[in-house]
C-alpha positions in Angstrom: 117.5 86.5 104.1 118.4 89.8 102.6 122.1 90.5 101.2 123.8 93.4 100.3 125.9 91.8 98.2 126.6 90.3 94.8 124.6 87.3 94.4 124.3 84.8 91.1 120.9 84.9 91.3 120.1 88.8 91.8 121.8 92.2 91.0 122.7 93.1 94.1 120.1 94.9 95.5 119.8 96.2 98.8 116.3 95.3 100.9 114.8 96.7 104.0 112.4 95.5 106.8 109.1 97.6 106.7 105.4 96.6 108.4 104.2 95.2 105.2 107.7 93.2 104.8 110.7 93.1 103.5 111.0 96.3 100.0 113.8 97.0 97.6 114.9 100.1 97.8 117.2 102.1 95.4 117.8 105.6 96.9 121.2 105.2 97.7 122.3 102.6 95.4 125.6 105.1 94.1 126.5 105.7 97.7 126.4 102.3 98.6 128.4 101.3 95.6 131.5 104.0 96.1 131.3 102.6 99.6 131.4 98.9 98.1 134.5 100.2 95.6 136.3 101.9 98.8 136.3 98.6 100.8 137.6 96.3 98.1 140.5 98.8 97.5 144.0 96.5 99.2 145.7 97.6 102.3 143.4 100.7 102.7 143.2 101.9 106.4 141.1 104.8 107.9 141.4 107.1 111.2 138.5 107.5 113.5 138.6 111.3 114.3 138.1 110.9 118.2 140.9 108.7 119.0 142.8 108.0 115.9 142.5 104.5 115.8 143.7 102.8 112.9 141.5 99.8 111.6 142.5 97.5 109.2 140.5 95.4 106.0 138.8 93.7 107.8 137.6 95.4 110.7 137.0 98.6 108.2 134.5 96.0 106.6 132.9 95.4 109.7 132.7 99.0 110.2 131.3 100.1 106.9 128.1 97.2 107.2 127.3 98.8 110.2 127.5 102.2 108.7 124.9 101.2 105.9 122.6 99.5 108.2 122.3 102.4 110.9 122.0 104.9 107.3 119.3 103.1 106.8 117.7 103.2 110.1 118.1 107.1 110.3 115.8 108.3 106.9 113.7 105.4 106.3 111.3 108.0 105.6 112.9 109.0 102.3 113.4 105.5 100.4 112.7 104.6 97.2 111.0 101.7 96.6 110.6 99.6 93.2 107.8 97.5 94.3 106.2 95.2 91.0 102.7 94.7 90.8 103.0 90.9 89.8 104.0 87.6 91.5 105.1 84.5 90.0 102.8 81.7 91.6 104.7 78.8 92.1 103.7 75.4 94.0 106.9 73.8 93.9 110.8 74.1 94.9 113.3 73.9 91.8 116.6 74.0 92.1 116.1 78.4 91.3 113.4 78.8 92.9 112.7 77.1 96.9 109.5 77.2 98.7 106.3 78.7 97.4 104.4 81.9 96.9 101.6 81.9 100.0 98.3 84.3 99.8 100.1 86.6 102.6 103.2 87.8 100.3 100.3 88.2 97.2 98.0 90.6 99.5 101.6 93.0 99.8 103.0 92.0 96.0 99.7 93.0 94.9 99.1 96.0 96.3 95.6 95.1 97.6 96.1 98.4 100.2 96.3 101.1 97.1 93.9 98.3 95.4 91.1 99.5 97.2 91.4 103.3 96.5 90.6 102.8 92.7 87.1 102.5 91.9 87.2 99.8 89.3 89.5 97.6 91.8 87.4 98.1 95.0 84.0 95.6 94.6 86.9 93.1 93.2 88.9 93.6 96.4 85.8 93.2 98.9 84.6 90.0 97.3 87.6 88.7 97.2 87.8 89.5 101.3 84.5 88.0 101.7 85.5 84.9 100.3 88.2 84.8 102.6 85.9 85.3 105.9 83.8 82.8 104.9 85.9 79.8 104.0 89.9 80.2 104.4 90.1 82.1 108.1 91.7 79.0 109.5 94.5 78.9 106.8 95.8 82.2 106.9 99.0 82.6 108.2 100.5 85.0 110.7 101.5 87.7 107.6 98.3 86.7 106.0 96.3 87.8 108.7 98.0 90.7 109.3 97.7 91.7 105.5 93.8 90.8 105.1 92.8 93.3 108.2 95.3 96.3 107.3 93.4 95.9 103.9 90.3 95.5 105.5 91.0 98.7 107.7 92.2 100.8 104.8 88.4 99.6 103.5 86.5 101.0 106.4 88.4 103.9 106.2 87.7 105.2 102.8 84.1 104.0 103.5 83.6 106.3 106.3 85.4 109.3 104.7 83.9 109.3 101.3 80.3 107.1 102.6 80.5 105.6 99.3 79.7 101.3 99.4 78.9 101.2 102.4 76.3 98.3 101.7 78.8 95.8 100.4 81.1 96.5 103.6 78.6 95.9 105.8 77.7 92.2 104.0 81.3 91.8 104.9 82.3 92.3 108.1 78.6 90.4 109.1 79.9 87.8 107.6 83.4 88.0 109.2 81.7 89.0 112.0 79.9 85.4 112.1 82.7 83.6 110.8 84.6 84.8 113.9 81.9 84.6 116.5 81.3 80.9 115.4 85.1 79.9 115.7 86.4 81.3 119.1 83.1 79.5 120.2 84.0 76.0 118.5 86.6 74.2 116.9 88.4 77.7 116.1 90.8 77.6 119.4 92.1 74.5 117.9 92.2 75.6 114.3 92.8 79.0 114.1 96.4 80.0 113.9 97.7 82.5 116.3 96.4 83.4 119.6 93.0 83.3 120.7 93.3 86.7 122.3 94.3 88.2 119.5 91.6 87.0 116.9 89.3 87.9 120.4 90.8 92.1 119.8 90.1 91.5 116.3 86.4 90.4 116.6 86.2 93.5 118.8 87.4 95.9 116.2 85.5 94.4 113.6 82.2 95.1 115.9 83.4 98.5 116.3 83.9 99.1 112.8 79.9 97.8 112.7 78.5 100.1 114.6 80.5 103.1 113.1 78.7 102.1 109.9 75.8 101.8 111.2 75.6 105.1 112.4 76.8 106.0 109.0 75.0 109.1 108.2 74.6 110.1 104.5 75.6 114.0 103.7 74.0 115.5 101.0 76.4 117.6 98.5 75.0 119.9 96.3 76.6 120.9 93.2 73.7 122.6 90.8 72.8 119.4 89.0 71.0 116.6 91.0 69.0 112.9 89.4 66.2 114.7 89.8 67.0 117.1 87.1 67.8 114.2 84.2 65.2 113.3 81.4 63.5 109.7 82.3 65.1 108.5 79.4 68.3 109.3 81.2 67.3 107.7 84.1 65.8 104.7 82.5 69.1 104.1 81.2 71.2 104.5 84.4 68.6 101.8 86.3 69.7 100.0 82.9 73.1 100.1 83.4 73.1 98.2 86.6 73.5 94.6 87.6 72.8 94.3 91.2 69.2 94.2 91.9 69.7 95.8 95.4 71.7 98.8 93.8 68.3 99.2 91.6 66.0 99.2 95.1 68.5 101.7 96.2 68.6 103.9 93.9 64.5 104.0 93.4 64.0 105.2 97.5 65.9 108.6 95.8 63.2 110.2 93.8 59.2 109.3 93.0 60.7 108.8 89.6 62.8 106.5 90.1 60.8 104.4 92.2 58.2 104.0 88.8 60.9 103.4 87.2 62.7 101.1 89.5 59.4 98.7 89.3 59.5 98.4 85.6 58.7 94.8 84.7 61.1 94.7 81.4 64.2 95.6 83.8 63.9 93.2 86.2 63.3 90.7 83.4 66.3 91.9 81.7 68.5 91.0 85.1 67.0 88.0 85.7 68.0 86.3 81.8 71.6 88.6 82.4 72.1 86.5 85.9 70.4 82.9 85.7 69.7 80.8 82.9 65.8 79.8 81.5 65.7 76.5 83.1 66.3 78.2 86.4 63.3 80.3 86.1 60.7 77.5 84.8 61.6 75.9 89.0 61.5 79.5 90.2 58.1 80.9 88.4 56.5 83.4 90.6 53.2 84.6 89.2 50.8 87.3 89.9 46.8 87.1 90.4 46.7 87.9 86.7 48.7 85.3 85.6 51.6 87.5 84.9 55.5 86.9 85.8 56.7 88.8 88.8 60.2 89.3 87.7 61.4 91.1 90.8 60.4 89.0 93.0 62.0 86.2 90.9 65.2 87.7 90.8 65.8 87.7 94.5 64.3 84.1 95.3 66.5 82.9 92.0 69.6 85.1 93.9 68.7 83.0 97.0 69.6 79.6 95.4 72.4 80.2 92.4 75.0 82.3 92.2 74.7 86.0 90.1 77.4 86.3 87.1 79.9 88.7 88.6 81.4 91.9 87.3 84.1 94.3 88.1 85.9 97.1 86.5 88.9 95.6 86.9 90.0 92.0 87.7 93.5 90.8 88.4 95.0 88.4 85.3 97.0 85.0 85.3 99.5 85.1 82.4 99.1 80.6 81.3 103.0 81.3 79.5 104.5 83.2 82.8 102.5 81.9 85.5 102.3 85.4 86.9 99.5 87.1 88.6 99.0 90.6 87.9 96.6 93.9 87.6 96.0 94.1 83.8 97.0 98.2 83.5 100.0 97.6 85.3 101.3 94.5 83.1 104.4 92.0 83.7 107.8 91.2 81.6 105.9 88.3 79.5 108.3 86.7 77.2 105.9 85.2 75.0 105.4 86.0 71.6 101.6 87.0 71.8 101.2 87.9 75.3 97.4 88.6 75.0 96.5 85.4 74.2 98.1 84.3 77.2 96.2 86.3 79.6 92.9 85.1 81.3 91.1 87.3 83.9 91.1 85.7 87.5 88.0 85.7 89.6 87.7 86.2 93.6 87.4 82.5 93.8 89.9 81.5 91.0 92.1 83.7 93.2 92.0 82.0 96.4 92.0 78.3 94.6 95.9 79.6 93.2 97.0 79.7 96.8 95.6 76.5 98.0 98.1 73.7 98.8 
């Protein structure tokens, strides 16, 4: 319940309701207080300019809430609001804190919305969603649901404006798209919480957003310099560079170039040891006529059975001293005396297995 007034466990600060919930804002944090002083002052009385009615304490009190709340109402547009980038996971009530964080109120705490505009954060974000569709649909609450597809929109968006990604979007929403399909078919009218005409429009929009990326066309932008103007050597490295094997396909269908160099054994061999460990490969061997190891075609049938090591710019943290989850560049109030040691980076996965109850 938001207050307005002093509390023993909080400043005072004042709250209002927005789509994403319930944010602090600070804007008018002087008026509010003069207002505050005014009404405490004894045996004050006011005159209403249209028909000089005089009021007394308490109805002035009255008057004065409903002042602030319509304020409000009026220039929501022009709020400030202190919003911190953490969240202090919790799975039990104390006597100062009652109930528990939930994966909704960390999708808004978190920021996952601006999230996705920052290049590092973005494959972190859409694996993270992916792991959602394909195992937790039928926990999400009302507010997590509507948090995971007004992240999921602000995806698809920035997708079809800057037609960057599009590959790992797609894997998405298929997989949301089957995870969704399969429930309104089965058990999911029995499981799934919320209407079943609602999660029906959502299916819907999610085949929308399908076909718009599938007729996705690519622009091509000419500034001067293109990949086909880099040394090999240059290019060598970039194919070097990269961890996903289908991101290496890719970018060899750009130039003749880069498709030799896309096919080099040594690269592919390179990915394989960086994803799967040796005794993987001795149950996996795939050799040539010649006798020789087809490393690419080992990487994807290895891919098919064991997981690839994952890697992201930029990874959300768990503070062990705090118990705070947070992006690493914007930071947290840690109070212990070597916070670094404290930190440990938290996974897609790791993520979702904080919120489990």
């Amino acid at each position: 319940m938001p207050f307005l007034g002093q509390d023993w466990r909080s400043p005072g600060w004042t709250w209002m309701k927005t789509e994403d919930g319930w944010k602090r804002c600070e804007s008018w944090s002087a008026e509010l207080g003069h207002e505050t002083n005014q009404r405490d002052l004894s045996h004050s009385i006011i005159f209403n300019s249209e028909d000089e009615e005089i009021f007394t304490n308490e109805e002035h009190g009255c008057a004065s809430k409903k002042r602030k709340k319509g304020h409000f109402r009026k220039d929501s547009g022009t709020q400030c609001f202190y919003r911190e980038k953490w969240i202090y996971v919790h799975k039990d009530s104390t006597r100062e804190r009652h109930g528990y964080c939930t994966l909704g109120e960390a999708f808004t705490r978190l920021d996952f919305c601006s999230a996705v505009q920052d290049v590092r954060r973005f494959s972190y974000v859409v694996r993270l969603l992916q792991l959602i569709a394909k195992s937790q649909l039928t926990s999400l609450s009302g507010v997590a649901q509507k948090n995971y597809f007004n992240v999921l929109d602000k995806i698809v968006q920035k997708v079809l404006e800057d037609h960057q990604n599009p590959r790992l979007i797609r894997d998405l929403l298929q997989d949301l798209s089957s995870a969704l399909g399969t429930l309104l078919r089965g058990v999911g009218k029995s499981v799934l919480v919320g209407s079943i005409g609602v999660w029906a429009c959502r299916l819907e929009t999610v085949l929308t957003w399908q076909r718009q990326l599938q007729d996705l066309q690519m622009t091509q932008v000419n500034h001067g310099l293109t990949l086909s103007d880099l040394p090999l050597h240059t290019l060598n490295d970039i194919l070097y560079r990269l961890s996903d094997g289908w991101d290496i396909v890719t970018l060899g269908q750009v130039t003749p170039a880069l498709s030799a160099l896309s096919e080099d054994g040594r690269l592919w061999r390179k990915l394989c040891q960086y994803h799967f460990a040796e005794k993987q490969f001795c149950r996996h061997l795939i050799l040539s006529e010649k006798g020789h190891v087809e490393w690419k075609l080992m990487y994807f049938a290895l891919q098919k059975c064991y997981p690839t090591r994952e890697q992201y710019g930029d990874t959300l943290h768990f503070c062990r001293h705090c118990s705070i989850l947070f992006w690493k560049d914007s930071g947290h109030p840690c109070t212990a005396a070597d916070p670094d040691s404290c930190f440990m980076p938290v996974s897609p996965q790791h993520f979702i297995d904080l919120f489990k109850f």
